[in-house]
C-alpha positions in Angstrom: 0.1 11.0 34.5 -0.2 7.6 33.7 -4.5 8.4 33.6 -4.0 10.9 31.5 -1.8 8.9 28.8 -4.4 6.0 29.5 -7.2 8.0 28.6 -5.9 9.3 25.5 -4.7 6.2 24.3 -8.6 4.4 24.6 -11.1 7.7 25.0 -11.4 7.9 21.2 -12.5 4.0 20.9 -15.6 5.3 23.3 -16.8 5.9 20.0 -18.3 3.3 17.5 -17.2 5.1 14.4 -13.6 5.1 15.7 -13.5 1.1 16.6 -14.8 0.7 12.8 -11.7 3.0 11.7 -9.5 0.9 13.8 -10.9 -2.4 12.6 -10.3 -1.3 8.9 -7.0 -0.1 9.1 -5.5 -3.5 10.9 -7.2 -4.9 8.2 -5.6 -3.2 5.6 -2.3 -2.8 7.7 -1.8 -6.7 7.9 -2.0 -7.3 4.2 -0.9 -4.0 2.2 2.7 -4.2 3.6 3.4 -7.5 2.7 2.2 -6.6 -1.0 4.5 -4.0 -0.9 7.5 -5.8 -0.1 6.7 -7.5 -3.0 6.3 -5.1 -5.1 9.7 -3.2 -3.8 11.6 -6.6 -4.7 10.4 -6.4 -8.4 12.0 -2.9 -8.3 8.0 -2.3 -8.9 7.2 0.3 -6.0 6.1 3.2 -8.4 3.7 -0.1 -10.2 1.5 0.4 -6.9 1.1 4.0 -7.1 0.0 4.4 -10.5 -2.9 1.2 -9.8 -4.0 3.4 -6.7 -4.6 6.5 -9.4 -6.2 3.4 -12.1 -9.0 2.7 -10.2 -10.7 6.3 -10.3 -12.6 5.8 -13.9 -13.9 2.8 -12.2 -15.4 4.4 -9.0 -16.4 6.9 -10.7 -18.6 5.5 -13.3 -20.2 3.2 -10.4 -20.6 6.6 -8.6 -22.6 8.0 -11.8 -24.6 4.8 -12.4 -25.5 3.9 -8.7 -24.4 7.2 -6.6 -22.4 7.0 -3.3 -22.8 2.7 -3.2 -19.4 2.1 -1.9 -19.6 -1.3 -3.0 -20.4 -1.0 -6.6 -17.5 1.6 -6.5 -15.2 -0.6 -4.6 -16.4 -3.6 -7.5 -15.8 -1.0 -10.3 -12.5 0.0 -9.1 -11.4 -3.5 -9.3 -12.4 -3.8 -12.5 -11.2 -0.7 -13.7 -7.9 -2.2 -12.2 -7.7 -5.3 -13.9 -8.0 -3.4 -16.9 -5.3 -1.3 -16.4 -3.1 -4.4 -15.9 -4.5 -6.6 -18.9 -3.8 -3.3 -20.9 -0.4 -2.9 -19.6 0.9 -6.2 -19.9 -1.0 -6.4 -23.4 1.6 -3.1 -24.7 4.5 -4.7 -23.0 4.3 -7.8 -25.1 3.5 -6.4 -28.2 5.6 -3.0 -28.6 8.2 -4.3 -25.8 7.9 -0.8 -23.4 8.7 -2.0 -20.1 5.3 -2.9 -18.3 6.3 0.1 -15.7 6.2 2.6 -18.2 2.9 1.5 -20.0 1.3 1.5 -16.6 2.5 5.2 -15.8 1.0 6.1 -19.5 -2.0 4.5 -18.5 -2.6 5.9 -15.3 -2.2 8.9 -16.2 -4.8 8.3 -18.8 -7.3 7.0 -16.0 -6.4 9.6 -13.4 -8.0 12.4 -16.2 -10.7 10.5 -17.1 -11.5 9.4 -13.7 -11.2 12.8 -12.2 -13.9 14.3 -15.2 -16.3 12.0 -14.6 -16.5 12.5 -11.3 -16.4 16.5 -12.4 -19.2 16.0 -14.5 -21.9 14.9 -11.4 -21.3 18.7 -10.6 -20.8 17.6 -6.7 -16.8 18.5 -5.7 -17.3 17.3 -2.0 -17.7 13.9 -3.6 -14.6 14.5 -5.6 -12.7 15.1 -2.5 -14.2 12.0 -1.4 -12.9 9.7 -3.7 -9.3 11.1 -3.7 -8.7 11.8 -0.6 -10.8 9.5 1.3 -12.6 9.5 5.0 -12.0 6.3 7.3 -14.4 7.9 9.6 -17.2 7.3 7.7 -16.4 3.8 7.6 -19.9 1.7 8.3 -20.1 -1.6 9.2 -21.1 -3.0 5.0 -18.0 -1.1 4.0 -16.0 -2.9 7.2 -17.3 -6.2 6.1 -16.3 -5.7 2.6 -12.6 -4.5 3.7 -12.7 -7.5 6.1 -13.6 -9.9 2.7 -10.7 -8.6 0.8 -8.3 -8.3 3.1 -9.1 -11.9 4.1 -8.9 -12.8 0.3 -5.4 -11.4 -0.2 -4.1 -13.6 3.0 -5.4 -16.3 1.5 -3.7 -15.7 -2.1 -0.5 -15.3 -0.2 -0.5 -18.3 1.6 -1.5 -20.1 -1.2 0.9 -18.6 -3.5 3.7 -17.4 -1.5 6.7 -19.7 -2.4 5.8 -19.1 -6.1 5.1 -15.2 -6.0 8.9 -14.9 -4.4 10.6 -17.2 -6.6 8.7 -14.9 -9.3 10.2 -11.8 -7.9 14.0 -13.1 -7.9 14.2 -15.5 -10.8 11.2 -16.0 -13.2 13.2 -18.4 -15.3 13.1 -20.6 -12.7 9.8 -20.8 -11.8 9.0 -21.6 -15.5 11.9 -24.9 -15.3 9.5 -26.2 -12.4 6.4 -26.4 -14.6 4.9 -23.1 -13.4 3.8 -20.3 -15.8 5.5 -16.9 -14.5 3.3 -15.1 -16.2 0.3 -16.3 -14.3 2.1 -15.8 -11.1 2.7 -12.5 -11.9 -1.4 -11.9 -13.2 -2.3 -13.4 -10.0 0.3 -10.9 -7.9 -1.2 -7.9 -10.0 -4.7 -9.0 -9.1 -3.6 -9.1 -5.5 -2.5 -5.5 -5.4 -5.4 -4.0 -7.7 -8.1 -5.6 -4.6 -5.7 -4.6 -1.7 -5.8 -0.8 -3.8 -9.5 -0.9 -3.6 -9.8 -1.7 0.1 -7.7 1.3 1.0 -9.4 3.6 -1.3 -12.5 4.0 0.6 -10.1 4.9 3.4 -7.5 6.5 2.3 -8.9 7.4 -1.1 -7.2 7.0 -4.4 -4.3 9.5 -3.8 -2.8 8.3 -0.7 -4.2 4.1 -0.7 -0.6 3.3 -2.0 1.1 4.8 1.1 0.2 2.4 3.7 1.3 -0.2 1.1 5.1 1.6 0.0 6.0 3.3 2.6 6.3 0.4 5.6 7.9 -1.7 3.2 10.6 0.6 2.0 11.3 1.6 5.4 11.6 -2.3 6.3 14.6 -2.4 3.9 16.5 -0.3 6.1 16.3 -2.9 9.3 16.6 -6.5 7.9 17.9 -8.4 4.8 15.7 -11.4 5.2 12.1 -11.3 3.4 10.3 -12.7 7.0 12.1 -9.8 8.5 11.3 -7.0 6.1 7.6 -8.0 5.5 7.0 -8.2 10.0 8.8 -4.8 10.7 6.9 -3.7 7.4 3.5 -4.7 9.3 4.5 -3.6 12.4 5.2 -0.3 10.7 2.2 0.3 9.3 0.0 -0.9 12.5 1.7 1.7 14.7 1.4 4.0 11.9 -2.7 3.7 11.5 -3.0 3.3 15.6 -1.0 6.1 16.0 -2.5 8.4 13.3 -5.8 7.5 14.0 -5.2 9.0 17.8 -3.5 11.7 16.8 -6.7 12.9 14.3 -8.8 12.3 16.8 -7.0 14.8 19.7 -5.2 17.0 17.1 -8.7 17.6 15.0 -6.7 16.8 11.9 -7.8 14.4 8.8 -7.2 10.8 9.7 -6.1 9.6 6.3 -3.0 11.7 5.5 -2.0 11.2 9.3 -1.8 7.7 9.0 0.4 8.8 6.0 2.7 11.1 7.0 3.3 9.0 10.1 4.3 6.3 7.9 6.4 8.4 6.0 8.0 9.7 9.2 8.8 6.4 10.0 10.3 5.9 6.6 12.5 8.8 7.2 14.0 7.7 10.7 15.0 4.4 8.9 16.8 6.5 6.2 18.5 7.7 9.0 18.8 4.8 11.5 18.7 1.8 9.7 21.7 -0.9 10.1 21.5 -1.6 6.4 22.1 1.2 4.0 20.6 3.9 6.4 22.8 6.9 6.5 24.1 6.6 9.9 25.4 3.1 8.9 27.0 4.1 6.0 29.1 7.0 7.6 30.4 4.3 10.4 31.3 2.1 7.8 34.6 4.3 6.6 35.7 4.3 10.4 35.0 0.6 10.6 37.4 0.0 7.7 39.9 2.6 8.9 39.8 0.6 12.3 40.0 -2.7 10.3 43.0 -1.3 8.3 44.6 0.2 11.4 44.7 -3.5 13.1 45.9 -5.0 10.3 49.0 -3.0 9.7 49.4 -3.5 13.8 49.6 -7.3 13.2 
């Protein structure tokens, strides 16, 4: 038995192509999460999804101008990001939309434009490519590049933390102690656009958000502290790419939307579970204050 369960735990990492996958998703699994948590503090979850869809014109016109160079498309993707954002928070100030909604218009507006570009090379497979993803096909320039960003956003973060979580909860503060909130949030932005782009060539476009989102709205559910949230957060979406990247291997299914839907099934136990807000929580609480009640008139 305990051969059995040892062998499928390390067989698929016989293979080089596996290790790679590994390697990219503990990359991505030790910084996206923490972005998230972030993000989820703004009230800004949705503000990650709709950068993951921003990014397409860019990969795609890299993918027109220098075919499948993953990365010139990872490069044009961020710039196609930063554009988004510069756009975004260019409406917000001058027509006063909230920065969320300009984003969704403009996503929207990439997503399409993205999406016929890549049409127009008159190859779908590639399509499915770039919007889906394929963490298999991960070589070792693409690795290194993943390793580079992911490295990059740690770097940002420890650079930047105090200031980026002082921006979340009270920007009027941050500005009283001679700091700019508005260049902590461009530097946050720019943060989440790279960490986008590192997922995309794994987890393409359409799902790169969900190891980001997911862990960290789960990690709401088991702790009220930021340290807490962003290490169960982590730890969420490491067992969620281990995990999914073993079950693709023995269950012949796509490794990408594994990863996801194991994150997302982790999101739905906490739902359940969780001490704080999780549904099982709240339906002890009326007993708990019946009890409480009870005592008192006792006294």
């Amino acid at each position: 038995m305990l051969d059995s369960l040892l062998w499928w735990l390390t067989s698929p990492f016989d293979y080089v192509f596996m290790r790679r996958a590994l390697a990219a998703c503990l990359a991505l699994s030790l910084t996206a999460p923490i972005l998230g948590v972030l993000l989820s503090l703004r009230g800004m979850s949705l503000m990650g999804e709709a950068l993951s869809h921003a990014i397409m014109p860019g990969v795609a016109i890299a993918f027109m101008l220098a075919g499948f160079s993953l990365p010139l498309m990872m490069l044009g993707g961020v710039l196609a990001g930063l554009v988004t954002v510069s756009l975004a928070g260019g409406v917000t100030q001058f027509s006063g939309l909230k920065e969320d909604a300009a984003m969704a218009s403009l996503f929207l507006i990439a997503m399409a434009g993205g999406v016929t570009i890549v049409s127009l090379s008159g190859n779908a497979l590639d399509l499915g490519h770039v919007l889906f993803g394929s963490i298999l096909a991960v070589d070792g320039r693409t690795l290194g590049l993943v390793a580079l960003g992911s490295s990059t956003i740690l770097v940002g973060l420890a650079i930047s933390f105090r200031a980026l979580v002082v921006e979340c909860l009270d920007p009027l503060f941050l500005t009283l102690q001679g700091r700019h909130a508005g260049w902590t949030h461009a530097l946050f932005m720019v943060l989440v656009v790279v960490s986008l782009v590192m997922g995309f060539q794994t987890l393409g476009t359409l799902m790169a958000a969900g190891l980001m989102l997911l862990p960290a709205a789960a990690a709401r559910y088991w702790s009220q502290r930021l340290e807490g949230m962003i290490a169960i957060a982590i730890g969420i979406a490491l067992a969620s790419s281990v995990t999914g990247l073993l079950v693709s291997y023995h269950a012949g299914l796509p490794s990408g939307p594994s990863i996801i839907l194991l994150a997302g099934l982790g999101y739905c136990v906490s739902v359940v579970l969780g001490p704080y807000r999780g549904l099982k929580a709240g339906s002890l609480r009326p007993k708990r204050v019946m009890a409480s009640r009870h005592a008192g008139q006792l006294r």
